[in-house]
N, C-alpha and C positions, 0 to 999 in steps of 0.2 A: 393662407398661412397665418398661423397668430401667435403673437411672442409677447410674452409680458416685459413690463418697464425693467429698467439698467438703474432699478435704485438700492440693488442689495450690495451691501460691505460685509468686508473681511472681519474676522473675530480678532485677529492679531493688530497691533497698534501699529501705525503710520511708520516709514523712516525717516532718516533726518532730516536736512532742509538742504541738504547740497546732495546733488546726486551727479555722477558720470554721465557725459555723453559723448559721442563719435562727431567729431568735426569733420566738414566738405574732403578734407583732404587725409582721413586715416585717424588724426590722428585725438586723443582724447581730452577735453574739458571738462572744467566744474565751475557749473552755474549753480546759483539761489533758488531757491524753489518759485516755480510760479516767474522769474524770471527768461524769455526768451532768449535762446543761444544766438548770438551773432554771427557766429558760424555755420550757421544753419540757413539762416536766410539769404546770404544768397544762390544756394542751395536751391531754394523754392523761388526764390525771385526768377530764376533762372529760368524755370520748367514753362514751356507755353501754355496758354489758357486754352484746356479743349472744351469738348461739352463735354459735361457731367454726366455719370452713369444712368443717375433719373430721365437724363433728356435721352440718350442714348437708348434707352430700353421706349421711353416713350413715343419716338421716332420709328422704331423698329415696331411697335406694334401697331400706331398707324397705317404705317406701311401695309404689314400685311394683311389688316384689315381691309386697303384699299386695291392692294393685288388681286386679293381675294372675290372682293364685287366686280373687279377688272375681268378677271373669267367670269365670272358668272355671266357679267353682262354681254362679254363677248362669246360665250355660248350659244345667247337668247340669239343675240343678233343673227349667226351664222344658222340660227333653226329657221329664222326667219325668210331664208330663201323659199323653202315649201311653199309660202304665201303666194299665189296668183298671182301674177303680173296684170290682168286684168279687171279692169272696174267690177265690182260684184253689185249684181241688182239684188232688190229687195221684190219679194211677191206683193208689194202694194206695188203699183205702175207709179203713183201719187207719190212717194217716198224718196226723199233725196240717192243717190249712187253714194255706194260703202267706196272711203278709197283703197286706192292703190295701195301696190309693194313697196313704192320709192315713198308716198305719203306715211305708211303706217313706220317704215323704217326711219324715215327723217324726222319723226316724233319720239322714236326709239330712243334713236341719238341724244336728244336734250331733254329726255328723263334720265338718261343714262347721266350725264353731265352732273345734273341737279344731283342724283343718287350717288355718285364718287366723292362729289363735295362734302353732303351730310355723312359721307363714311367715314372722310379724313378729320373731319369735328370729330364724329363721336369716337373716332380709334386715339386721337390728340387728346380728348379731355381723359377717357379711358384710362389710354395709357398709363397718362401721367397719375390720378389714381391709384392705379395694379403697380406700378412703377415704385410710387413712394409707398406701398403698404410693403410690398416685399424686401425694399431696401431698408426698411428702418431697423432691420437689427442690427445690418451693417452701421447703420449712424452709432447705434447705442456702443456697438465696439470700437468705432472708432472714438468714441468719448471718454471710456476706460481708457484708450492706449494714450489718446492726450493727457488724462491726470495723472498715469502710469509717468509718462513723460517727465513730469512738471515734480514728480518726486510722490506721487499720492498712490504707493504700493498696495493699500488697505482697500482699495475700489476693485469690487468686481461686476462683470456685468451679469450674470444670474439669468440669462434668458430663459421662459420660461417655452411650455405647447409642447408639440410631439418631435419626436428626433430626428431633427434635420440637419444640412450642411451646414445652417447659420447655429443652432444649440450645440455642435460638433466643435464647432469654432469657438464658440463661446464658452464652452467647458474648455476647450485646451487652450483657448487664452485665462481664463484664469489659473488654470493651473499652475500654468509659465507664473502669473502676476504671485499666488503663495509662495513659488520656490524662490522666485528675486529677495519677497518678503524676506522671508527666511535665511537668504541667502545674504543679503545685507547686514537686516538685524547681526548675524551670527560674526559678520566684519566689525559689525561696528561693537560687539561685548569683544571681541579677540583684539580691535585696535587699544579698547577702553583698558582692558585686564593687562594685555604686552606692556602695557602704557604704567599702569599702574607694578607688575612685576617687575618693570627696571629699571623702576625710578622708587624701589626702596630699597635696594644695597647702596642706589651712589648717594641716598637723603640716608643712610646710616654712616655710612663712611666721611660724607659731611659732617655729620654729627660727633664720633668721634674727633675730627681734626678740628671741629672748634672747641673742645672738651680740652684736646693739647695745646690749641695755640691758648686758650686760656690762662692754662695752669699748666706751663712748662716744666715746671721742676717737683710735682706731684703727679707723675705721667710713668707707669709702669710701660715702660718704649717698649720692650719685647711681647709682650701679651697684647697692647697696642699695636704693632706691627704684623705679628698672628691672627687678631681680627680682622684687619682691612686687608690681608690677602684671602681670611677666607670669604670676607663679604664680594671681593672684588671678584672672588673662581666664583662666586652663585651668578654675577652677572653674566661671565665669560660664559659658565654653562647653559643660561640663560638662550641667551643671545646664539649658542653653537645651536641651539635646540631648535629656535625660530627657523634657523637659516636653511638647517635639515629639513624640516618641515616642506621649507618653501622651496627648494629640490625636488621635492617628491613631485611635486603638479607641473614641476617647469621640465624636467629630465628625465626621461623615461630610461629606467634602467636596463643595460644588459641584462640579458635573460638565460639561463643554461640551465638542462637538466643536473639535478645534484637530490642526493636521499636527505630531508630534514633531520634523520634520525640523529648524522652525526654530529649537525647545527646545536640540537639540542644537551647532545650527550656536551660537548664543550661550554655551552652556556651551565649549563648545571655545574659544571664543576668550578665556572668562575664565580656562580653567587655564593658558594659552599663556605667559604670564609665567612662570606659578610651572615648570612643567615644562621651558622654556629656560634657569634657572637651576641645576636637578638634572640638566642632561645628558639629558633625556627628549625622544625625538625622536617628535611628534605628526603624525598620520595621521587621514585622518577621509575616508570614503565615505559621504553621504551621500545619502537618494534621500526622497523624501515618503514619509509615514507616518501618515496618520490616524489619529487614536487621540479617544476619547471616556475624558474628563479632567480633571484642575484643574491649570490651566496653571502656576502655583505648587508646590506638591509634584512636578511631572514634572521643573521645572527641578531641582530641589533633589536629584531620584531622580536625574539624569544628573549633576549638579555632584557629589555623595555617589560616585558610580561611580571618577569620571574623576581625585577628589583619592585615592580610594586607589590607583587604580592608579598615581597618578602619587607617592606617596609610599612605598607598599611596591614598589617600584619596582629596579632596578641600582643601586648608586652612581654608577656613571657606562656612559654608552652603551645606555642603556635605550631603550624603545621602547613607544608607546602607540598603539592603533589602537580607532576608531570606526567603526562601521557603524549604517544604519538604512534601511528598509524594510519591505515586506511578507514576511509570516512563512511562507517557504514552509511549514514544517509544520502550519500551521495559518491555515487559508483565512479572510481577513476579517478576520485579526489582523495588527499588528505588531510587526516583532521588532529588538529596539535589545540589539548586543554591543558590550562591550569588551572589548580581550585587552590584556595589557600585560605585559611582561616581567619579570624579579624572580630572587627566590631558589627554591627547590623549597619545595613545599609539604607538608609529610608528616601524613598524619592526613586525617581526613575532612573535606573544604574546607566541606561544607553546615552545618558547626559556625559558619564564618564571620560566618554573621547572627546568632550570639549574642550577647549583649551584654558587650561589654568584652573580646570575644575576637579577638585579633589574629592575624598570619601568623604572629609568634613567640612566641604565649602570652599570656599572662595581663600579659607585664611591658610596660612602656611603650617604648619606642624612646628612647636613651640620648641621644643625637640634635634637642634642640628641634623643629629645622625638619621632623625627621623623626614627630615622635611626636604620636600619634593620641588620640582618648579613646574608641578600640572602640565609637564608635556607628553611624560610617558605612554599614557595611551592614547592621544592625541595622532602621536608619529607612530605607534604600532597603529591605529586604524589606517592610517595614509597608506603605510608599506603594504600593507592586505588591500586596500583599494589598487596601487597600483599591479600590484597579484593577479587582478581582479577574482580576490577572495573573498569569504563572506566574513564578518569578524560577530561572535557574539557573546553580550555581556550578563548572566546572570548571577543577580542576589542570593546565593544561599539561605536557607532557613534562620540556620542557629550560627547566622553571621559569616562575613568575607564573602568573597567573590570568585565565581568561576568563569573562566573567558574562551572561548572556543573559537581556534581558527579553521578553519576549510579552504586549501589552496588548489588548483588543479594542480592535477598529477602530470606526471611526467610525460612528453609527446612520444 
């Protein structure tokens, strides 16, 4: 067997320096990187010292090495009976007497002896050789999962040679070690962005109040009081948004058969206002659509759809269109699109169910009536995952975006 070195890394960069782990008893800490969990150790202090897998295998091959010569030799022996029991003469009269049965046999014996010894050396050094060549991919994974450990996400082990249990391994451990990657990273931009989304209404709303405790008597109080409630509802909504969010993974929703068609027909008629006032002209095709669901989250998947497109939208002379029905690519499912017109979109649009990730980045829409708090499609990809639907997001040509859900159908 031959496996190349465990010195290849990941293209994606490191995670932080403080990583989770699972203490002796359930439950979770955070250490330093490269610092040992003390919860851990007595853990391992604990576990008795056996022999190692090396000596284990080494042991076992000796062995049968030495079983091995064990019949053979005790084959020889038992052929041995054939042999005369009497002295054999030679045709020289002159020439000593050939011996006996008991003689040739009791030299047998301490060749044999000598011969089991030299077996159990060379199955012992053997072994331990065949032992450590086949074990060492296991070492090289167990070296990934220590710096994996220690917070070092970016380490993979890369075995290389022909397809075996240990490359088998070795591919689905790094697999695992990109998705943590990934899976962290994408915690730690969502803790950075939450971080940064709700901590600029309460640094505006600050701002205004030292603006009035300044200048008491030059302070339009009503227009004043109008802003820091509408600053204070973007937290509120804010913060409702997270929460939904964090719902979706922790609570698995009732589920009932119900037709999307009529989820849809009601959401369209609730954005009909807001999108008559932005110039957005509303289109809707719809047809029945069975889907198995919680009638709640599907409204909220379709109203989440239909306010972004109707807000990242033209300034004026825009256009929104709905569809729903059955999924021709997919038989027994249905499939609910919107497209809606806009600006071009440059970059990878599947980015868009990020969290706090808009059609223009990271910044907010200068805009009130215009500006979002980047969860919308965030919480519509959730409620489709917990569907287990597919959600998908393309770019339009000549600008905006079309989104396509596919949910199983009705049981």
């Amino acid at each position: 067997m031959s496996h190349g070195p465990a010195s290849r890394h990941g293209d994606g960069t490191g995670t932080g320096a403080a990583t989770a782990r699972r203490s002796a008893d359930g439950s979770a800490s955070t250490h330093a990187t490269g610092t040992p969990s003390t919860a851990d150790a007595p853990a391992r202090a604990g576990r008795p010292r056996r022999l190692t897998a090396r000596m284990k295998l080494t042991l076992t091959y000796a062995l049968f090495v030495v079983l091995a010569g064990a019949l053979s030799l005790v084959v020889v022996y038992l052929a041995m009976r054939f042999v005369p029991n009497y002295p054999l003469g030679n045709v020289n009269p002159q020439a000593a007497a050939v011996a006996t049965r008991p003689d040739i046999l009791h030299a047998l014996v301490k060749a044999s002896c000598v011969a089991l010894l030299l077996l159990a050396l060379i199955g012992l050094g053997a072994g331990w050789l065949i032992a450590g060549r086949v074990l060492r991919p296991l070492q090289d994974i167990t070296r990934a999962a220590r710096q994996a450990a220690d917070g070092s996400l970016d380490h993979r082990v890369g075995l290389a040679g022909p397809r075996d249990e240990f490359t088998e391994l070795s591919d689905t451990f790094d697999i695992m070690l990109a998705r943590l990657q990934q899976s962290f990273e994408v915690q730690q931009r969502f803790a950075a962005n939450a971080s940064h989304e709700l901590r600029t209404p309460l640094a505006v709303s600050r701002t205004m109040l030292d603006v009035a405790v300044a200048d008491p008597d030059g302070q339009d109080y009503r227009r004043l009081v109008s802003r820091l409630r509408e600053t204070n509802q973007r937290g509120i909504d804010i913060t409702d948004a997270l929460l939904r969010l964090s719902a979706l993974d922790h609570a698995p929703p009732a589920m009932e058969s119900l037709d999307l068609a009529g989820t849809a027909r009601d959401a369209v008629d609730t954005i009909r206002e807001e999108a008559g006032a932005r110039g957005v002209a509303v289109s809707a095709d719809i047809h029945p659509a069975p889907v198995t669901g919680n009638g709640v989250l599907l409204r909220q998947l379709v109203l989440n759809l239909l306010h972004n497109a109707v807000r990242h939208n033209l300034p004026a002379g825009g256009s929104l269109t709905l569809t729903s029905g059955p999924d021709p690519a997919h038989p027994g499912c249905a499939l609910l699109t919107v497209t809606n017109t806009g600006p071009p979109l440059s970059g990878t649009v599947d980015r868009l169910t990020e969290p706090f990730l808009r059609g223009s980045g990271r910044l907010a829409e200068q805009d009130p009536t215009r500006r979002g708090h980047g969860l919308g499609l965030t919480i519509a990809a959730g409620i489709v995952r917990v569907h287990h639907g597919d959600l998908a997001l393309t770019a339009n040509p000549g600008g905006g975006l079309t989104v396509q859900v596919s949910l199983p159908g009705a049981a």
